[in-house]
Each structure stands twice: as C-alpha cells, then as structure tokens.
N, C-alpha and C positions, 0 to 999 in steps of 0.2 A: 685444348682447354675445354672442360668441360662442366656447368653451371649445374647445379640441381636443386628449385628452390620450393620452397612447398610454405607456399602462400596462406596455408591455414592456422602455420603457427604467428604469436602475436609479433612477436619478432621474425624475420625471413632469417633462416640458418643457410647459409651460402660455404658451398662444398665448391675450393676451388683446385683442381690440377693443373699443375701448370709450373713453368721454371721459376727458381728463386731469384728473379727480375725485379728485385723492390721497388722500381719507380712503375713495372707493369701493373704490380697488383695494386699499388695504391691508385693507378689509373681506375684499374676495374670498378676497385670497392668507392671510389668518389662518384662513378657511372651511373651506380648502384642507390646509391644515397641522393644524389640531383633528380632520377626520375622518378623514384618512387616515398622519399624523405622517410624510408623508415632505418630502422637501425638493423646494420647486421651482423651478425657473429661470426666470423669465416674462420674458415680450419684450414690450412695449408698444407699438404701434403709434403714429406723431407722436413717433417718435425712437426709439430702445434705451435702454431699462432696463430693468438683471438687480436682480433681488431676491430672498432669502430667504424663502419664504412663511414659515416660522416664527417670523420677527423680531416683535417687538411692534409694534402700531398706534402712530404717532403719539399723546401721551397729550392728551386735553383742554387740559389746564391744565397750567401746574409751577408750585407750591406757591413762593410768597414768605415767606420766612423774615422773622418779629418777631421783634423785640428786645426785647420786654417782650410775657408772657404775655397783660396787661392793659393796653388802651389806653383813656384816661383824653380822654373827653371828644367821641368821635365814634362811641358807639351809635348814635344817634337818626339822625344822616347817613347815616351809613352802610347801615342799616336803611330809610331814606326809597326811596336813590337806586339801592338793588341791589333794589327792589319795583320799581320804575318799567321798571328796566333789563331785568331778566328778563321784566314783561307787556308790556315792546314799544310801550307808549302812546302815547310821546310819546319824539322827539328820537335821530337817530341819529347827531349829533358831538355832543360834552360837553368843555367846556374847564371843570377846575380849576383855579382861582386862590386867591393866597394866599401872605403874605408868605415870605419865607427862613425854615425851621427851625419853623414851624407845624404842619407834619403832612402833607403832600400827600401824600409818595412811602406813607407810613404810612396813610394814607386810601385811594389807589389800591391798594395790597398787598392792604389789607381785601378790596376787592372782587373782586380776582383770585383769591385764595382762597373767594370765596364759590360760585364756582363750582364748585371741590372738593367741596362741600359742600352744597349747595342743589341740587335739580334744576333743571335748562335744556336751552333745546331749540337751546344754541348747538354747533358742530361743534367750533373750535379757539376757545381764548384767546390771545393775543401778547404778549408784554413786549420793549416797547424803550425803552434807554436813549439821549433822546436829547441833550443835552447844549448847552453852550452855542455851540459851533461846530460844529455839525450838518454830519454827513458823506455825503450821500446813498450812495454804495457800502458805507460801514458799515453802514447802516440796511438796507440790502438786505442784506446779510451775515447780520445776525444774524436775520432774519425767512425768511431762508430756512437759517437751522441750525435754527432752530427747526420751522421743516415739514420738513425733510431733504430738500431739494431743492439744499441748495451742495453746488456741487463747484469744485474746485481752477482748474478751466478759469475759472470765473469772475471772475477775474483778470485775463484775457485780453477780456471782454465789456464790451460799454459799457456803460453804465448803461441803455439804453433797452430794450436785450437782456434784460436780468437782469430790468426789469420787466414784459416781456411774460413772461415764465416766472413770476415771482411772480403775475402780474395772473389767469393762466390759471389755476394752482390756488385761491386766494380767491377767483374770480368764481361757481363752484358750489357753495361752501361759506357757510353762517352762521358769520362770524368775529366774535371783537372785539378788536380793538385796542385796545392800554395805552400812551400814549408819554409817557413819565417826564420832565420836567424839557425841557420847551420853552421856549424863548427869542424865537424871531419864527416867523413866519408859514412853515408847512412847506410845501411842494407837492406833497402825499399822490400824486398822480398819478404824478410821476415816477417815485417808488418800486415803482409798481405795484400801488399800492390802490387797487382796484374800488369804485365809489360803492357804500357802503354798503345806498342805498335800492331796491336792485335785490332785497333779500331780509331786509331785515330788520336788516343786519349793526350792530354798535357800534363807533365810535371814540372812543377817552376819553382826553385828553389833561392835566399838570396842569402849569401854569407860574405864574410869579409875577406875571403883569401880565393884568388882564385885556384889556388893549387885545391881548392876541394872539388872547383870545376872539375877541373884534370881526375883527381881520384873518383869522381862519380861519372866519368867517360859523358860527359855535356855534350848533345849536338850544338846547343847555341851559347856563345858565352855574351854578357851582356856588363857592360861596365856603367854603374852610376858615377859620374864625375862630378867633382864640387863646381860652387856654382860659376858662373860667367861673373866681372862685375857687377855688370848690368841688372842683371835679376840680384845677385848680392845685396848691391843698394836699394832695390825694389822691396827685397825682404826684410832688411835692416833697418827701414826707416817707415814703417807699414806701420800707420797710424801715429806716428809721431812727428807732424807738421807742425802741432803749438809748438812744441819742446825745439822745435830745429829752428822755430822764427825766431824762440826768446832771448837769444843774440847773436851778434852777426856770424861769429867764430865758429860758432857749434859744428853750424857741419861742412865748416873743415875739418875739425878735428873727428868727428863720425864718420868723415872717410876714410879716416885714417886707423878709426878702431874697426870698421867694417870690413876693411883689407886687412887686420889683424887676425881677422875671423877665420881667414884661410881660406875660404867660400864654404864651410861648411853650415849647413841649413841647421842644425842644431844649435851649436855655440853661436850662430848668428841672432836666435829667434831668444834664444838664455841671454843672451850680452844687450840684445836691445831692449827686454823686460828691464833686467838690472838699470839699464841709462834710462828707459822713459819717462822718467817724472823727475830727473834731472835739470832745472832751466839753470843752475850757474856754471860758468866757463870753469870756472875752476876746478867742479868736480868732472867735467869731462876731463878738464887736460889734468887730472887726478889719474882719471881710469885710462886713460892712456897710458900714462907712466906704466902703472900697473900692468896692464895687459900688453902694450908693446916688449916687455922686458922678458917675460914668462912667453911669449911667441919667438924671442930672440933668441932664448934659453936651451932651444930644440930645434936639432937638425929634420928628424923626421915630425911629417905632419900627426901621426899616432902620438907622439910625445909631447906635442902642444896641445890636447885635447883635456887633459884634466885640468892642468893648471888656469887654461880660459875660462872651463866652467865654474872653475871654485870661485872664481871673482863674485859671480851670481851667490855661491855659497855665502860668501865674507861681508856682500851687501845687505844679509838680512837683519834685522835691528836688533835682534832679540837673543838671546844666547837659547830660552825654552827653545825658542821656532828651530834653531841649528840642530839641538838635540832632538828633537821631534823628528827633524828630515834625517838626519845619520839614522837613528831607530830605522829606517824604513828599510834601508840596506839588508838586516836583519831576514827576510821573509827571500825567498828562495827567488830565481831570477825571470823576469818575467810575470812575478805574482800577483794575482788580481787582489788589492787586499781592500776588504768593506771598511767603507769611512767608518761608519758605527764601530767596529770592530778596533781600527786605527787608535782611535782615541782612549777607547778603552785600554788600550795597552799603553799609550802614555801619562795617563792616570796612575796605572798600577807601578809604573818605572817612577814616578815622582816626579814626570815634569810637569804636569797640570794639578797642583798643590787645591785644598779647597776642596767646599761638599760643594756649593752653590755657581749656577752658570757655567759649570764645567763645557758640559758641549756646545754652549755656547763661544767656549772661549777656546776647544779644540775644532769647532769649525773657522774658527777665527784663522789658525792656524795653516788648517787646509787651504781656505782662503790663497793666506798666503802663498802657502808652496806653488799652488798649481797657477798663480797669477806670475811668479817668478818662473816657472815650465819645471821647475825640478821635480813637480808629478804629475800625471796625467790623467784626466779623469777617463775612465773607459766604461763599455757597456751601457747599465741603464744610467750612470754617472752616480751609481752609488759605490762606486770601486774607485781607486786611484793604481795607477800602475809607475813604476819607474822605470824610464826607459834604463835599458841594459848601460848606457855610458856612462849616464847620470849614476847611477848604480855603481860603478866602476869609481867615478868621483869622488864620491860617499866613502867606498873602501878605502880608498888612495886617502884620504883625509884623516879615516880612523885609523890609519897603522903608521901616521903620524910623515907620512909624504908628502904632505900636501902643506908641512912647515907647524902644523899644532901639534906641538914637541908635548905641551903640556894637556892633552887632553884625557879628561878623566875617565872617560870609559873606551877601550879598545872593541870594538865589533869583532866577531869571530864568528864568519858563516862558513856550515856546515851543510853539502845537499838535505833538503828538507828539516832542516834542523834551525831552532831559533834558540840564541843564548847571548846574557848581554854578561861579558868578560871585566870585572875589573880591574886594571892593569896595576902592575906591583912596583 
C-alpha cells in the first residue's frame, strides 16, 4: 500500500494502492480523517472512487427492530445457534425452516442483533429480503446499498457485472449473510456470493419448507417449532390482566382459544389484539365458537392459518378500515409502503370520502390496523409492512375464501404491479 500526500494542497489528495477490501479502505480513510480532520479526496486504483475520508465506516450490523420487547419461546434456540455460529464449529450454510407465522423472520432478527451485542470476529452482517418470486438484480440491489457500493449506473449492468463487483468486496471479508423468506432454491453464485468456506464466512437462510434445505445442500438444518403451552399462554395473555379479572370464566375460556391458536406466535399475538378489550363472557364464549370450529375445519396446521387470522379481520368495526386493509394486499410482497403514501391511495379509491381531516382520519385507520397486528410498522415507523401471511389472509378473503361471497372489489396482484379489479 502505498500513501502519497502533498500537504500543500487545501484539501490532502490521497493516492491509495491497494486491494479492493472495502471495509480496508474505509479503515484507512477514517485514520486519515481522526488525525488530521481535514477532508480527503482518494482515488482507488481498479477503477475511480472519490470519497470523503470523514464519512463513517460501513456499520457492522443494522439493528432489526422487534415487535414485542419479549420473545416468548425462542431463548434456549437462539442462545444454542448464535454459540455455535460465533465459535465457527461446525456448518457455514443454515437453512431455517418452519411453518407460516411461527417465528422465523423473529428468530433470524434475534440473531442479527446479536451481533450488535455480543463480540465476533465477523467484518459485515447482510439482511436480505428475499421473497417469494426472487428477483436476482434486487437481491444485488440491496446487498450492495447495504456495502455502499450501488451506484445508479447499475441499471445499466447485467447481472453477472453487478456480481463480479459484489463477489470482489465479500471475498476478503468475513461476512454473513441473512436471507429472509426463501421459497426455492437460490443460486448464491449468481448474485455474487463468495463460497463461504474460503474464510469462515455464514450464510443463514429461513423458509418454510425444508425440502429448500435439501435443495440448497445446508450444513445445518434448524427447525422453529410452535410454541410450548407455557410460553403460549405467556404470549396470549401479555398485557391483558384487567380483561382476564373482569370475570371469573374468561380464562377458562382463553385457554381454550389459546390452544386454538395451534401455538403459533402470530395468530396468537392477531387473536389476543382482537379479544383484549373484550370484558363480557359472552363475547369470548362468542369467539370461541368461532375460532374453535374454523381450527376443527382443518387437518393440517397450514390450513387453519387464515381462517384464525380472518377472525381479527371480521372484528374490525368498520367496513372503510376492511377496505382500507384488503387495499394493502395490493403492493407486492414484503412491501415497505409510506403511511403518507397509504392513505393517499385510499383517498383516491373512495374509501376516505371528504376534503377535511382526511389524514386525520387515515391515520385513524392505521391506528387501527397496526393495534389489530394486521400491519406493521417498520423502519423509521413511517412505513407499514404486511407480514407475508397476513397478506395471504387478505388474498384468501378477496377471491372470496374466506366466505365474502359478496365482496365488491376482487384484488388481482400481479409481481410488481398494482390494479384494483371490479368483479363482474
């Protein structure tokens, strides 16, 4: 490596050689910037790039936001497989599996954060969302915002281009890799992932089927299981003491819709919004009816999943708010979509009628969904996301599944495509 600075220009021009090591050079140029706080302009040799020595490094990790302070039923996992992962033992692909709405993206968060928080001797973390029609230029997209290596030109480059640039920076670095919500069998190569085994590096994947394990040859298979009672009822009744005192009965019969639940952490956390502000006996032993019959109705655990959540659906008072959440379906899977933005498009659909107090009355809205869990807020909490089942719900409800024979608008999503269908 070799520096050359000529100290009489007002800025120092820093001429650096050296491998295309993106976490090296931003060591350098941060070196650069702490001893002498002026600014530099470095030139990289194996292409031009200008940089700011004073900009911040690339951070390790970015912090994945819970949704609940206390996750109920995946210490002992999680504690297992972030021991294993950090001493390097054993296994450098990991497929999680595990049904719909079990806890996966919530179990891999865990561990993405533990790197925040636990010493390692890894260089970056990665989070990618990959979905259920896997877009390899996306997936290159965001793995390289994430190292700040996109640029606008990349638009222009094929795929194979984009992952000789990716492959270059991961290959001298200990990475590990997170990719959320797999469906089939990826071709990590394409993208520009460096075999793993060359340094140590992790790839940690979680999907619903372990047969993707098998197809993507996993050293480690890893199973989320629904939950124990114990944690069930811990999860189920998490902040609803008043409601469970205001008569004797209640939770008896909350046991009983809790074990409806199947121990799944989603329909558990959806089913206890809908009952928390419940105090008469009647409407729990209401929702039992309800929900014990549609749990009865299906052999596999996959096929009691919508029908539970719709209960949460059917609870909302308002026929706008229903329309409002179906619309959300709409936006492609996984979609970070701006509140702002949200509301403006059920304005323009007619269900927020009225010039005055509109967004007042679409944050009302929101309000509600995301007090129900049927959206989530993400990021700086000016997005809402739909988890992928809840999403799935929504469908199953618009193509008239889910028993609204008479519903006036059919959704019809299309990959990246938004159209609201009137049905004939």
């Amino acid at each position: 490596m070799y520096l050359n600075v000529e100290e009489s220009l007002p800025s120092i021009l820093v001429r650096v050689f050296f491998t295309s090591d993106l976490f090296g050079r931003k060591k350098v140029f941060n070196q650069i910037s702490k001893r002498r706080g002026w600014e530099a302009q470095v030139t990289i040799s194996r292409g031009v790039f200008d940089e700011v020595a004073q900009r911040d490094s690339i951070p390790k990790v970015v912090e994945r936001i819970l949704h609940h302070q206390k996750i109920f039923g995946q210490e002992e996992i999680v504690e297992s497989t972030w021991g294993v992962i950090k001493e390097g033992r054993v296994g450098l692909l990991w497929g999680v599996y595990g049904t719909g709405g079990v806890g996966k993206t919530t179990f891999l968060s865990q561990i993405n954060n533990k790197f925040l928080t636990e010493s390692n001797d890894f260089d970056v973390v990665i989070w990618v969302l990959v979905s259920r029609n896997p877009n390899v230029k996306r997936i290159q997209e965001e793995i390289g915002k994430r190292l700040e290596l996109y640029e606008e030109c990349w638009e222009k480059k094929t795929e194979n281009e984009i992952a000789s640039v990716i492959k270059r920076s991961l290959e001298r670095n200990k990475y590990v890799l997170l990719l959320d919500d797999m469906w089939e069998k990826l071709d990590l190569a394409s993208i520009g992932i460096p075999d793993p085994k060359r340094n140590g590096s992790k790839i940690v994947f979680t999907t619903r089927s372990n047969e993707v394990c098998g197809s993507m040859g996993v050293d480690v298979e890893i199973e989320v299981k629904r939950l124990m009672l114990r944690d069930a009822w811990d999860l189920f009744t998490m902040n609803m003491e008043e409601t469970l005192r205001s008569h004797r009965d209640i939770p008896d019969v909350a046991l009983k819709i809790m074990r409806s639940c199947k121990g799944l952490p989603l329909v558990l956390s959806v089913i206890r919004e809908a009952m928390s502000r419940k105090n008469s006996i009647k409407e729990w032993r209401a929702a039992l009816g309800v929900l014990s019959s549609s749990a009865a109705e299906f052999a596999r655990i996959e096929d009691v999943i919508l029908p539970m959540l719709k209960f949460s659906y059917d609870e909302l008072k308002s026929e706008t708010t229903k329309s409002c959440f179906l619309f959300c379906a709409l936006f492609p899977e996984d979609y970070e979509i701006g509140k702002d933005e949200l509301i403006e498009h059920w304005v323009s659909q007619g269900f927020i009628i009225g010039s005055k107090g509109i967004n007042d009355r679409g944050n009302a809205i929101l309000g509600t969904l995301i007090r129900a869990q049927l959206l989530e807020e993400s990021g700086s909490r000016e997005h809402v996301q739909m988890h992928d089942v809840v999403r799935d719900m929504a469908l199953w409800i618009s193509s008239g599944c889910g028993g609204d024979q008479k519903q006036e608008n059919v959704l019809v999503v299309k990959a990246n495509a938004q159209q609201n269908v009137a049905s004939t």
